[in-house]
N, CA, C and O atoms as CSV, one atom per row, in Angstrom:
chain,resi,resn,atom,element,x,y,z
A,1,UNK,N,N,31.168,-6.080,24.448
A,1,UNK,CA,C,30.145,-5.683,23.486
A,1,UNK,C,C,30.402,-4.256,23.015
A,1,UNK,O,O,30.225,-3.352,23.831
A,2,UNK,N,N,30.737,-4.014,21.978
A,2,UNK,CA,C,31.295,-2.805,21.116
A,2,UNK,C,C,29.844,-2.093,20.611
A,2,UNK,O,O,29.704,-0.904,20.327
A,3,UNK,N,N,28.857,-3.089,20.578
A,3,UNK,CA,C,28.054,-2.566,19.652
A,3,UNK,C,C,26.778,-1.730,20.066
A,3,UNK,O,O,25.958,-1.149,19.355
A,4,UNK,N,N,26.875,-1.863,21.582
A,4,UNK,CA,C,25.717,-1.372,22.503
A,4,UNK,C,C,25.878,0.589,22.120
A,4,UNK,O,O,24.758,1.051,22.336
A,5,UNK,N,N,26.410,1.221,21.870
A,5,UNK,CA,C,26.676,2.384,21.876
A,5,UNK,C,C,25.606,2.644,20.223
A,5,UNK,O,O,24.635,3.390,20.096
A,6,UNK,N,N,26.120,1.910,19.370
A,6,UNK,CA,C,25.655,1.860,17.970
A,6,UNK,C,C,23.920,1.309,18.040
A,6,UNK,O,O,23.031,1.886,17.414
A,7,UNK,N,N,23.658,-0.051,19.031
A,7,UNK,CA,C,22.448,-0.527,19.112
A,7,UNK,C,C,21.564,0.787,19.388
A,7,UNK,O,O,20.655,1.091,18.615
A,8,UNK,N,N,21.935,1.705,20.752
A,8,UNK,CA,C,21.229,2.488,21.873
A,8,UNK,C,C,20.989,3.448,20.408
A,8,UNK,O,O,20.132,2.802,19.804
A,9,UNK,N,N,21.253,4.380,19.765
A,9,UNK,CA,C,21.606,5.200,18.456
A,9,UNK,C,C,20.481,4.754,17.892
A,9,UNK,O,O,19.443,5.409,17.794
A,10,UNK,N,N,20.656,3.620,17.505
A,10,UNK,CA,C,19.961,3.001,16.282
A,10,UNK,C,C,17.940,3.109,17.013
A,10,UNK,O,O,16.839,3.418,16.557
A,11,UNK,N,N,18.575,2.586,18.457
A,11,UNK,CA,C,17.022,2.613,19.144
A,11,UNK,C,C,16.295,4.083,18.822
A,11,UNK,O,O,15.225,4.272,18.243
A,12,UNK,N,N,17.059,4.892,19.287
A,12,UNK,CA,C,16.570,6.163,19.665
A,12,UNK,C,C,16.450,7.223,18.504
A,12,UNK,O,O,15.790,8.262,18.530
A,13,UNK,N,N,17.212,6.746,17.505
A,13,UNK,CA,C,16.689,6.735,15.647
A,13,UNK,C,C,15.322,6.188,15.448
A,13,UNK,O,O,14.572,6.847,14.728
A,14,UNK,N,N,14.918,5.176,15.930
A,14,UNK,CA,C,14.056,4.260,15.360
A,14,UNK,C,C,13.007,4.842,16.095
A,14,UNK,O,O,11.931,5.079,15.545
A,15,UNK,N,N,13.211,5.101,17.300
A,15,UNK,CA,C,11.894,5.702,18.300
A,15,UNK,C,C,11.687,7.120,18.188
A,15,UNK,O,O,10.718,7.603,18.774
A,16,UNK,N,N,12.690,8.080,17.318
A,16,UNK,CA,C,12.258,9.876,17.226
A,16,UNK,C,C,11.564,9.640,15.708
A,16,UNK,O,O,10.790,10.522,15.335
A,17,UNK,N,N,11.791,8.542,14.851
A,17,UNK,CA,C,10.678,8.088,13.485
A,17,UNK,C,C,9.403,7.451,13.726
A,17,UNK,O,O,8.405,7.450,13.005
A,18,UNK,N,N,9.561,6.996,14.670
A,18,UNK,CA,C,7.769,6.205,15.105
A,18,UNK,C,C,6.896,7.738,15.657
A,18,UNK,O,O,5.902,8.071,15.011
A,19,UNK,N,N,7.373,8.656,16.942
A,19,UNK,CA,C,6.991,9.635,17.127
A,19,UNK,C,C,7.097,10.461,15.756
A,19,UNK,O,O,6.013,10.226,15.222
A,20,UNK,N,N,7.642,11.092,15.115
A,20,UNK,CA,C,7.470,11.508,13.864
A,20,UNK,C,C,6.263,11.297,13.345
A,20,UNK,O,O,5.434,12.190,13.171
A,21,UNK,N,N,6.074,9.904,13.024
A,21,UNK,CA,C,5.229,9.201,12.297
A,21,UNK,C,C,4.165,9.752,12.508
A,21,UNK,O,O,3.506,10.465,11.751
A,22,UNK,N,N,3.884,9.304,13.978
A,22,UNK,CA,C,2.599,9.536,14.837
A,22,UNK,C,C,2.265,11.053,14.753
A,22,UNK,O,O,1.112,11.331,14.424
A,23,UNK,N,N,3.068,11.992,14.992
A,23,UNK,CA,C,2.824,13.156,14.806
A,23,UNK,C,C,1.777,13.425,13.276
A,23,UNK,O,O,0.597,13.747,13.141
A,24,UNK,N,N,2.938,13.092,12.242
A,24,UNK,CA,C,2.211,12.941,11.079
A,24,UNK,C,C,0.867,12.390,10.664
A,24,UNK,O,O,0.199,12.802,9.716
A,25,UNK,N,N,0.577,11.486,11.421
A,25,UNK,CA,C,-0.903,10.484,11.653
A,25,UNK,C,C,-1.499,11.729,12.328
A,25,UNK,O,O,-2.186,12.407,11.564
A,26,UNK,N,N,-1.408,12.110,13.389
A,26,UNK,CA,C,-2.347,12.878,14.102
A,26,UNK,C,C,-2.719,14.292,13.610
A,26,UNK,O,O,-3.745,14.875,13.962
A,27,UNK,N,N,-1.945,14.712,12.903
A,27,UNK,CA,C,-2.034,16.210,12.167
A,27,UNK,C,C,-3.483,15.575,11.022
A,27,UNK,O,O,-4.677,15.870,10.979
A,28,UNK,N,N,-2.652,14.642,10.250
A,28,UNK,CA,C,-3.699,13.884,9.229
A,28,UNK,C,C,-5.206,14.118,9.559
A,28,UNK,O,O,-6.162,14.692,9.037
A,29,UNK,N,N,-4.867,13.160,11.036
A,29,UNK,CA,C,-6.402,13.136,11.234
A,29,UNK,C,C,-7.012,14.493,11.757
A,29,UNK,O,O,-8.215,14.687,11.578
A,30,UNK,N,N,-6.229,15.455,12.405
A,30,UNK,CA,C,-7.180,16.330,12.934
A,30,UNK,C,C,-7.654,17.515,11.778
A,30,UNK,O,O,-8.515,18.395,11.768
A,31,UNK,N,N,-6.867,17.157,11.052
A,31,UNK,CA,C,-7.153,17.999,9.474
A,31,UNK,C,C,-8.303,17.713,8.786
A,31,UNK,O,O,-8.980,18.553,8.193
A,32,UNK,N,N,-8.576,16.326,8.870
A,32,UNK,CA,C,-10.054,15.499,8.156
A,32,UNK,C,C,-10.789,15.190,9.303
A,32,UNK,O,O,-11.341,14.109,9.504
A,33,UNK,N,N,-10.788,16.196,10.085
A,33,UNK,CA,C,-11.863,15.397,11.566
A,33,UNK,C,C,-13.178,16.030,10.900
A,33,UNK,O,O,-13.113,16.949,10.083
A,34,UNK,N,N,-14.288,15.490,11.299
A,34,UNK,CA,C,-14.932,16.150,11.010
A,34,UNK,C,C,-16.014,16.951,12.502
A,34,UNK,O,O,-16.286,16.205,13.442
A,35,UNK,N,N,-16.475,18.309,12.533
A,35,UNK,CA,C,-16.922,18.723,13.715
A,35,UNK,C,C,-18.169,17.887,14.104
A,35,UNK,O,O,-19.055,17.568,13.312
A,36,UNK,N,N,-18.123,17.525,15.618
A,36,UNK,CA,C,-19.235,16.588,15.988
A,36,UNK,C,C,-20.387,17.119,15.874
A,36,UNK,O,O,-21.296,16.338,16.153
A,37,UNK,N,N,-20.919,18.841,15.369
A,37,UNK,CA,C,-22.141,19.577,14.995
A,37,UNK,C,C,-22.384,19.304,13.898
A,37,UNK,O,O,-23.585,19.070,13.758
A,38,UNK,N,N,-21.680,19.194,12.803
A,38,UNK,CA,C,-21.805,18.163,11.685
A,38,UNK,C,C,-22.426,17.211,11.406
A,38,UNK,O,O,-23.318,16.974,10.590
A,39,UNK,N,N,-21.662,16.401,12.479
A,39,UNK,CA,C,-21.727,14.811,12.046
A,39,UNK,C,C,-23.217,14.463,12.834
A,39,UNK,O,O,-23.449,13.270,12.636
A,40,UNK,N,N,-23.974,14.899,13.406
A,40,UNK,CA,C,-25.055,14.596,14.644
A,40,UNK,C,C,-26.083,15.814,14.101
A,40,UNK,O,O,-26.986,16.121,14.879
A,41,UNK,N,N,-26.016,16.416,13.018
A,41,UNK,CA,C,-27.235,16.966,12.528
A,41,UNK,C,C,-28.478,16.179,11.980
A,41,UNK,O,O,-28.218,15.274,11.186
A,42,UNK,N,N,-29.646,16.378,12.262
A,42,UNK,CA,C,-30.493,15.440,11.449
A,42,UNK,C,C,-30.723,16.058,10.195
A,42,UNK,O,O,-31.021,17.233,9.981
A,43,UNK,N,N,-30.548,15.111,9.374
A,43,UNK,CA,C,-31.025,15.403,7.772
A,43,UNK,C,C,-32.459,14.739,7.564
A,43,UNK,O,O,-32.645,13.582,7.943
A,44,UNK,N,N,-33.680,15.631,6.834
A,44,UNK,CA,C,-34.517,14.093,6.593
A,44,UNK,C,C,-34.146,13.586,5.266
A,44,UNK,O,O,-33.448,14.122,4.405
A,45,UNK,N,N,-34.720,12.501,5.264
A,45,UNK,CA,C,-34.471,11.599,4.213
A,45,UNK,C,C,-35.800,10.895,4.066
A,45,UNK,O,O,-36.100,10.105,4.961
A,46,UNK,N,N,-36.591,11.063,3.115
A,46,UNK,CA,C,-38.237,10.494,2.927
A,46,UNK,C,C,-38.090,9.425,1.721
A,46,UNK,O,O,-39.031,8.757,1.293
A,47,UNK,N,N,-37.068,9.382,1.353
A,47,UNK,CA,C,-36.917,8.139,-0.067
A,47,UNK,C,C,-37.210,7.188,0.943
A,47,UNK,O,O,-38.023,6.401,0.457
A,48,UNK,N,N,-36.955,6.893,2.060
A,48,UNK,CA,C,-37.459,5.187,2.059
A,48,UNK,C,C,-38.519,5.230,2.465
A,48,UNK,O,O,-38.678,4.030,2.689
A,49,UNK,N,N,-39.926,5.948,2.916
A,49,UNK,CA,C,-41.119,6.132,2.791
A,49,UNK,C,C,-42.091,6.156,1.896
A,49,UNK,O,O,-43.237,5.767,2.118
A,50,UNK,N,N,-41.646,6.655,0.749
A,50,UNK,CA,C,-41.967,6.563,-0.897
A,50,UNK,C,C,-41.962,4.731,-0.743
A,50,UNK,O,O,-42.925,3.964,-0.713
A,51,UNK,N,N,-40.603,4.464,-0.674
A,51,UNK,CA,C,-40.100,3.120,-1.120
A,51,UNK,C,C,-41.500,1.483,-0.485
A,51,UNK,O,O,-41.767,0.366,-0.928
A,52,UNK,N,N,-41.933,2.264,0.613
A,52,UNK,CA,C,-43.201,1.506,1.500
A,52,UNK,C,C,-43.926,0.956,1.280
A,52,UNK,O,O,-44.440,-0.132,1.539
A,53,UNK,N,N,-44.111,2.548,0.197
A,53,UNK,CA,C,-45.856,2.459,-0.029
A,53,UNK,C,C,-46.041,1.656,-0.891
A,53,UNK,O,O,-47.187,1.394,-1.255
């Protein structure tokens, strides 16, 4: 088998682009995260009380 030298290459090409990837995914997301003090503030909202009556 000649080709195992070329296969192993090709693996370890294919697996430093998936990590890449992922890197790229995770930057993404921590860029658009949004802070959990944010997201867990109460807002009121009385339009659907109007909407009741």
């Amino acid at each position: 088998m000649q080709n195992d030298g070329s296969t192993n290459k090709l693996e370890q090409s294919e697996a430093a682009e998936r990590e890449a990837a992922k890197q790229r995914l995770l930057a993404q997301a921590e860029s658009e995260r949004v802070p959990v003090e944010e997201t867990t503030r109460a807002v009121p909202d009385r339009r659907w009380r109007r909407e009741q009556r």
